[in-house]
N, C-alpha and C positions, 0 to 999 in steps of 0.2 A: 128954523124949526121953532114952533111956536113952544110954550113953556107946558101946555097939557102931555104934549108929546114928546119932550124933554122924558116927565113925568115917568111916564110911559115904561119911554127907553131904557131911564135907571133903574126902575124896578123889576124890568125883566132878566137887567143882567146882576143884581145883587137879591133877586129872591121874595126879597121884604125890604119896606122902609117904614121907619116914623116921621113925623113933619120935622123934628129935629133935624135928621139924618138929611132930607131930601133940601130943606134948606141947607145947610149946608154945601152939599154937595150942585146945588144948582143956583147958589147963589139969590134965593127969593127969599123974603120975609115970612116970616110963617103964618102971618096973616095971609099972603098973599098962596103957600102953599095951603092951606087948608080950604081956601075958596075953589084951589082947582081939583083937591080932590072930592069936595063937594059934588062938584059937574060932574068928574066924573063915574061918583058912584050913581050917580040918577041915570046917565047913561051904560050901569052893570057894567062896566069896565073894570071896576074893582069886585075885589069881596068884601064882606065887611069887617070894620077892623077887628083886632085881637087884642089881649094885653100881652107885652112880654115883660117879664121880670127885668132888674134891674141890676146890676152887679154889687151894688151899691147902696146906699139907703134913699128912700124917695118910693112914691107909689111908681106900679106898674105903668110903662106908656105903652101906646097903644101904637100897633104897626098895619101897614096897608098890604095885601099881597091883589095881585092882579086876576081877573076872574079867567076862563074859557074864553069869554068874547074878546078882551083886547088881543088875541092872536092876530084878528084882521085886524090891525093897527100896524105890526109891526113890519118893517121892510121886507120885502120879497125880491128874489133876481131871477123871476120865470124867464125873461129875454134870453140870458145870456146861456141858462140852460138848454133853455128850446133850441137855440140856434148851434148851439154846438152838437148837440143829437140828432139834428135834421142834418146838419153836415157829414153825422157818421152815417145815419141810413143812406143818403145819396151817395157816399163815395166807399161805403163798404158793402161786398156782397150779404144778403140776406141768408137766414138758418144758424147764425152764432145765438149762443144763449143771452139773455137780456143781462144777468150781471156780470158776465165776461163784457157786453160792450158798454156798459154802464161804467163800469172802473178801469177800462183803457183810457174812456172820452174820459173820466177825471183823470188823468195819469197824464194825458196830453194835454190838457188846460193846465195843471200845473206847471209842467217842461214846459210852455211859454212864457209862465212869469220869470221877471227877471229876478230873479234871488240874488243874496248879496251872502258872502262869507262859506264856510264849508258846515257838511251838513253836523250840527250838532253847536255850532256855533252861538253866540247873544247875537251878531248882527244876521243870524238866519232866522231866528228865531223873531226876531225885529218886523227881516223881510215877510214872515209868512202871518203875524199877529194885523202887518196892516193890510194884506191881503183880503184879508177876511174881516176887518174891520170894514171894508170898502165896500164889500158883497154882502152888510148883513146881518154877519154872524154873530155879533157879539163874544169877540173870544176870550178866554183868559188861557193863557201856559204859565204854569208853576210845577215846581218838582214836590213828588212825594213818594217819599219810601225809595228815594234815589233814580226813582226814574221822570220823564218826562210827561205831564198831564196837560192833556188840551181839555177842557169845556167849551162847549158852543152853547151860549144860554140863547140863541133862536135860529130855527131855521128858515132859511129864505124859502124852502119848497113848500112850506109847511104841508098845505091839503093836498097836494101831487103826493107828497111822499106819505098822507095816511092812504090814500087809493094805492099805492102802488111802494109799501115800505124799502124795495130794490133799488131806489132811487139813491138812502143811502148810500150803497157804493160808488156811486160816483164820487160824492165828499171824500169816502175812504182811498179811491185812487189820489184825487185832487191833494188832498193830505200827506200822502205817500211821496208823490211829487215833489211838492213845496219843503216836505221835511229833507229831502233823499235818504230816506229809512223806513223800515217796514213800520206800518200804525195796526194797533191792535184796536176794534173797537168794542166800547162798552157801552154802559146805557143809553138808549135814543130815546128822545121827545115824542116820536112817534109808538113810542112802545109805553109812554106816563111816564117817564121819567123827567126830570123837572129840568136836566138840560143834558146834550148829545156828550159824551166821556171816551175821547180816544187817548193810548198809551204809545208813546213816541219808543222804540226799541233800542236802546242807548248803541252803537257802534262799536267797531272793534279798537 
């Protein structure tokens, strides 16, 4: 992966960065990050910068956030989508509702992956974080207010799922799956919200 698209990547899954932060975290000199996000503001990939305050004493530095257009940059898994929903229309009869068959086919693609540990588990949790690291998603799971929080800062359907927002359920099964526990969901990407918020339902 080339270091613009590095670039990219980091910024979509942490929101904002300044050329401090993104050196850092990507290992380039700051000379060398500021040349690429030169590029890539010529190419509207970005927006332009902002100051943010400082905790501390020092002038404001200035942070980059990612415009509308780098969405087509980011990874998509139309394949694996398509193909698993051409296999439910060919082997399932016709006349179910579209998000009844949407959150089974995610419910089935989860029961395939091999998860590791029981559901509520660090190594389930392990197995479902690289799952989805794999397909895309950019995830983070952390606890808040005692329960379980996925983010997905991108989605792979992205323009499938503003045509047709139903699409989420499929994730929503897929999730449900991977977790083995009901997922409530919250804000989607498709709806402007800045990244997809499902709540993991703690167990008995």
């Amino acid at each position: 992966m080339d270091s613009r698209q590095r670039i990219l990547e980091h910024m979509k899954r942490a929101g904002e960065a300044s050329v401090a932060e993104l050196s850092r975290a990507l290992r380039l000199t700051p000379v060398t990050i500021r040349h690429h996000l030169e590029a890539l503001q010529s190419e509207r990939l970005l927006e332009a910068p902002v100051a943010r305050r400082k905790t501390g004493p020092g002038r404001p530095e200035m942070v980059y956030r990612l415009s509308p257009v780098a969405d087509r940059s980011m990874p998509r898994n139309y394949g694996e989508l398509c193909a698993c929903l051409l296999r439910e229309f060919q082997e399932q009869p016709t006349g179910r509702p579209l998000a009844r068959i949407l959150t089974e086919v995610g419910e089935r693609e989860g029961q395939a992956v091999q998860t590791r540990g029981e559901p509520g588990s660090r190594s389930r949790r392990s197995t479902v974080q690289e799952h989805l690291e794999d397909r895309g998603y950019f995830p983070r799971i952390e606890h808040e207010d005692g329960s379980l929080k996925l983010t997905l800062a991108n989605c792979p359907y992205l323009e499938a799922a503003r045509a047709t927002p139903a699409l989420c359920l499929f994730d929503l099964g897929l999730l449900q799956s991977l977790f083995g526990r009901p997922v409530r969901m919250a804000g989607r990407i498709v709806q402007q919200a800045p990244v997809c918020t499902f709540y993991v339902e703690d167990g008995p």
